[in-house]
C-alpha positions as a Markdown table, in Angstrom:
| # | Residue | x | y | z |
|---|---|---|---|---|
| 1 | Unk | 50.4 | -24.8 | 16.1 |
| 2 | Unk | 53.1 | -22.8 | 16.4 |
| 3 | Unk | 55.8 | -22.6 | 19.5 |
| 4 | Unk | 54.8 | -19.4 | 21.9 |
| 5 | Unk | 57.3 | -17.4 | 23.0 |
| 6 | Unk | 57.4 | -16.4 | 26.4 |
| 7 | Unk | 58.4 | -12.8 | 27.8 |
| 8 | Unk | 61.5 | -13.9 | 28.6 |
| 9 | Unk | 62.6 | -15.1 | 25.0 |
| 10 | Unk | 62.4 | -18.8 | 26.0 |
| 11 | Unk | 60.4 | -21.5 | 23.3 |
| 12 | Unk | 57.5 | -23.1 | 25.3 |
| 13 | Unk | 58.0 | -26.8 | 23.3 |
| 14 | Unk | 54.6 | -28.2 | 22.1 |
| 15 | Unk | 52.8 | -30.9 | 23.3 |
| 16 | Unk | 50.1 | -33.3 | 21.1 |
| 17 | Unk | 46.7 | -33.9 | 22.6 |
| 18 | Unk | 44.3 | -36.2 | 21.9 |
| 19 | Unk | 41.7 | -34.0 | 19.7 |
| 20 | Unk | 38.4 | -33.7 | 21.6 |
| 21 | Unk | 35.1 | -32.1 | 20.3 |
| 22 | Unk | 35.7 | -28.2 | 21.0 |
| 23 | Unk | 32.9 | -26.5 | 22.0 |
| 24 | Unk | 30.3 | -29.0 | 23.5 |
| 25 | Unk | 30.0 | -29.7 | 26.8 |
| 26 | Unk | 31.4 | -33.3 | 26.6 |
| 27 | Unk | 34.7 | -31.8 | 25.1 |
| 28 | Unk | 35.3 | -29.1 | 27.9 |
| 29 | Unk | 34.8 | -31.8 | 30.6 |
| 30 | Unk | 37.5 | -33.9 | 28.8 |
| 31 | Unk | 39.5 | -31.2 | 28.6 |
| 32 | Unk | 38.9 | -30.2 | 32.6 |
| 33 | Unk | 39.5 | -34.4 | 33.6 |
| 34 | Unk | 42.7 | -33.7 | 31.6 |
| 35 | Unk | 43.5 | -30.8 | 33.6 |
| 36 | Unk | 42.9 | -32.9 | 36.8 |
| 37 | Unk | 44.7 | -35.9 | 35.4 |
| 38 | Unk | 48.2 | -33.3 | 35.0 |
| 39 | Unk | 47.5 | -31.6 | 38.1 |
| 40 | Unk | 47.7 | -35.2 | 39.9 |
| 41 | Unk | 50.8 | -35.8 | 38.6 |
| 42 | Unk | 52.7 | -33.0 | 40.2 |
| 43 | Unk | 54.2 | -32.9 | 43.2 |
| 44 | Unk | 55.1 | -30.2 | 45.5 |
| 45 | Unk | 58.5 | -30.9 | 44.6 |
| 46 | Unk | 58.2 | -30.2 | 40.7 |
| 47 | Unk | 56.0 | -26.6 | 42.1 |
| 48 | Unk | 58.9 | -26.1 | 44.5 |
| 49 | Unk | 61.2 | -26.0 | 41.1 |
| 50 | Unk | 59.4 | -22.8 | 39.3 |
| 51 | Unk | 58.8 | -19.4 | 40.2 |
| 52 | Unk | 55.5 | -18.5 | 38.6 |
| 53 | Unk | 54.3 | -15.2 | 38.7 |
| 54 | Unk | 52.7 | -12.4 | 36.6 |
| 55 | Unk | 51.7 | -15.1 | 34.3 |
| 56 | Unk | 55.6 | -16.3 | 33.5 |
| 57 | Unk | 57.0 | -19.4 | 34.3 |
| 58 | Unk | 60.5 | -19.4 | 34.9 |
| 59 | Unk | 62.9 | -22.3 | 36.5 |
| 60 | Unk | 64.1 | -21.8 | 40.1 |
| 61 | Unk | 66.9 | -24.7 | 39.7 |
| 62 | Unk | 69.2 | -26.4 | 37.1 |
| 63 | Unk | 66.3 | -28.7 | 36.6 |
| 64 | Unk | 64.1 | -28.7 | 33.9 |
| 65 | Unk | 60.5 | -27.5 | 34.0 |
| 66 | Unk | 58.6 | -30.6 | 34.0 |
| 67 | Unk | 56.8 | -31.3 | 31.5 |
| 68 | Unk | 53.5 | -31.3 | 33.4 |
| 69 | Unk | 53.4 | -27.6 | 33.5 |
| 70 | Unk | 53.4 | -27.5 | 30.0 |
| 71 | Unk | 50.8 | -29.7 | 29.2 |
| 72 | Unk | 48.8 | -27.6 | 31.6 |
| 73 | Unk | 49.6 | -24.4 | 29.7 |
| 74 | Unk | 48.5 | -25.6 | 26.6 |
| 75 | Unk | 45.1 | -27.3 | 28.0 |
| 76 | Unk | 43.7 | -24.3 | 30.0 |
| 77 | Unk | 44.6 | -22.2 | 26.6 |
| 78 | Unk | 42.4 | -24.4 | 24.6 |
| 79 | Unk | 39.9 | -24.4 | 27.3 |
| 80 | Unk | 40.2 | -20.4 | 27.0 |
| 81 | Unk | 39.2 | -20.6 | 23.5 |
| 82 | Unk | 36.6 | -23.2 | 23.5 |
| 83 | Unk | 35.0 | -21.1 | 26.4 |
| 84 | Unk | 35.4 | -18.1 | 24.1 |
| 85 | Unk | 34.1 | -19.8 | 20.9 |
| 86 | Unk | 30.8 | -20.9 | 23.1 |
| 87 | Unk | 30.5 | -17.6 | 24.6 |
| 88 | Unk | 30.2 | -15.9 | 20.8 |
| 89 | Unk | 27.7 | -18.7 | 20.1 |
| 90 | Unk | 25.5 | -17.9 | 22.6 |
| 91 | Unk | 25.3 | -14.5 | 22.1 |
């Protein structure tokens, strides 16, 4: 997979994830407990340090974006497309 570039020009790094079955229900709940997993790691402090609007993500500080937020990107994406994928199968 490829880095994505943002709007703003700025490389979103990758992040490896343990490979799950795509498309089955088992996979998309591992891939939601994940979700959960990440979003229990944040703190209102690391959401205090991004402005995130229109779908951008952009800092508010010197800080770095943690790296929770990108492992969330990446997550709900493949969730996006596994959704996708099942959708087309069951049509």
């Amino acid at each position: 997979m490829k880095n994505i570039v943002e709007e703003s020009g700025s490389p979103i790094p990758e992040i490896s994830f343990p490979k799950v079955e795509p498309y089955t229900t088992i996979g998309l709940n591992n891939r939601l407990k994940e979700v959960r997993v990440i979003l229990n790691k944040l703190t209102s402090e690391s959401i205090d340090l991004l402005n995130i609007g229109n779908g951008n993500i952009s800092q508010s500080s010197d800080r770095g974006i943690p790296t929770e937020i990108y492992e969330l990107y990446y997550v709900i994406k493949d969730l996006k497309e596994n959704f996708r994928h099942s959708a087309k199968l069951i049509v």
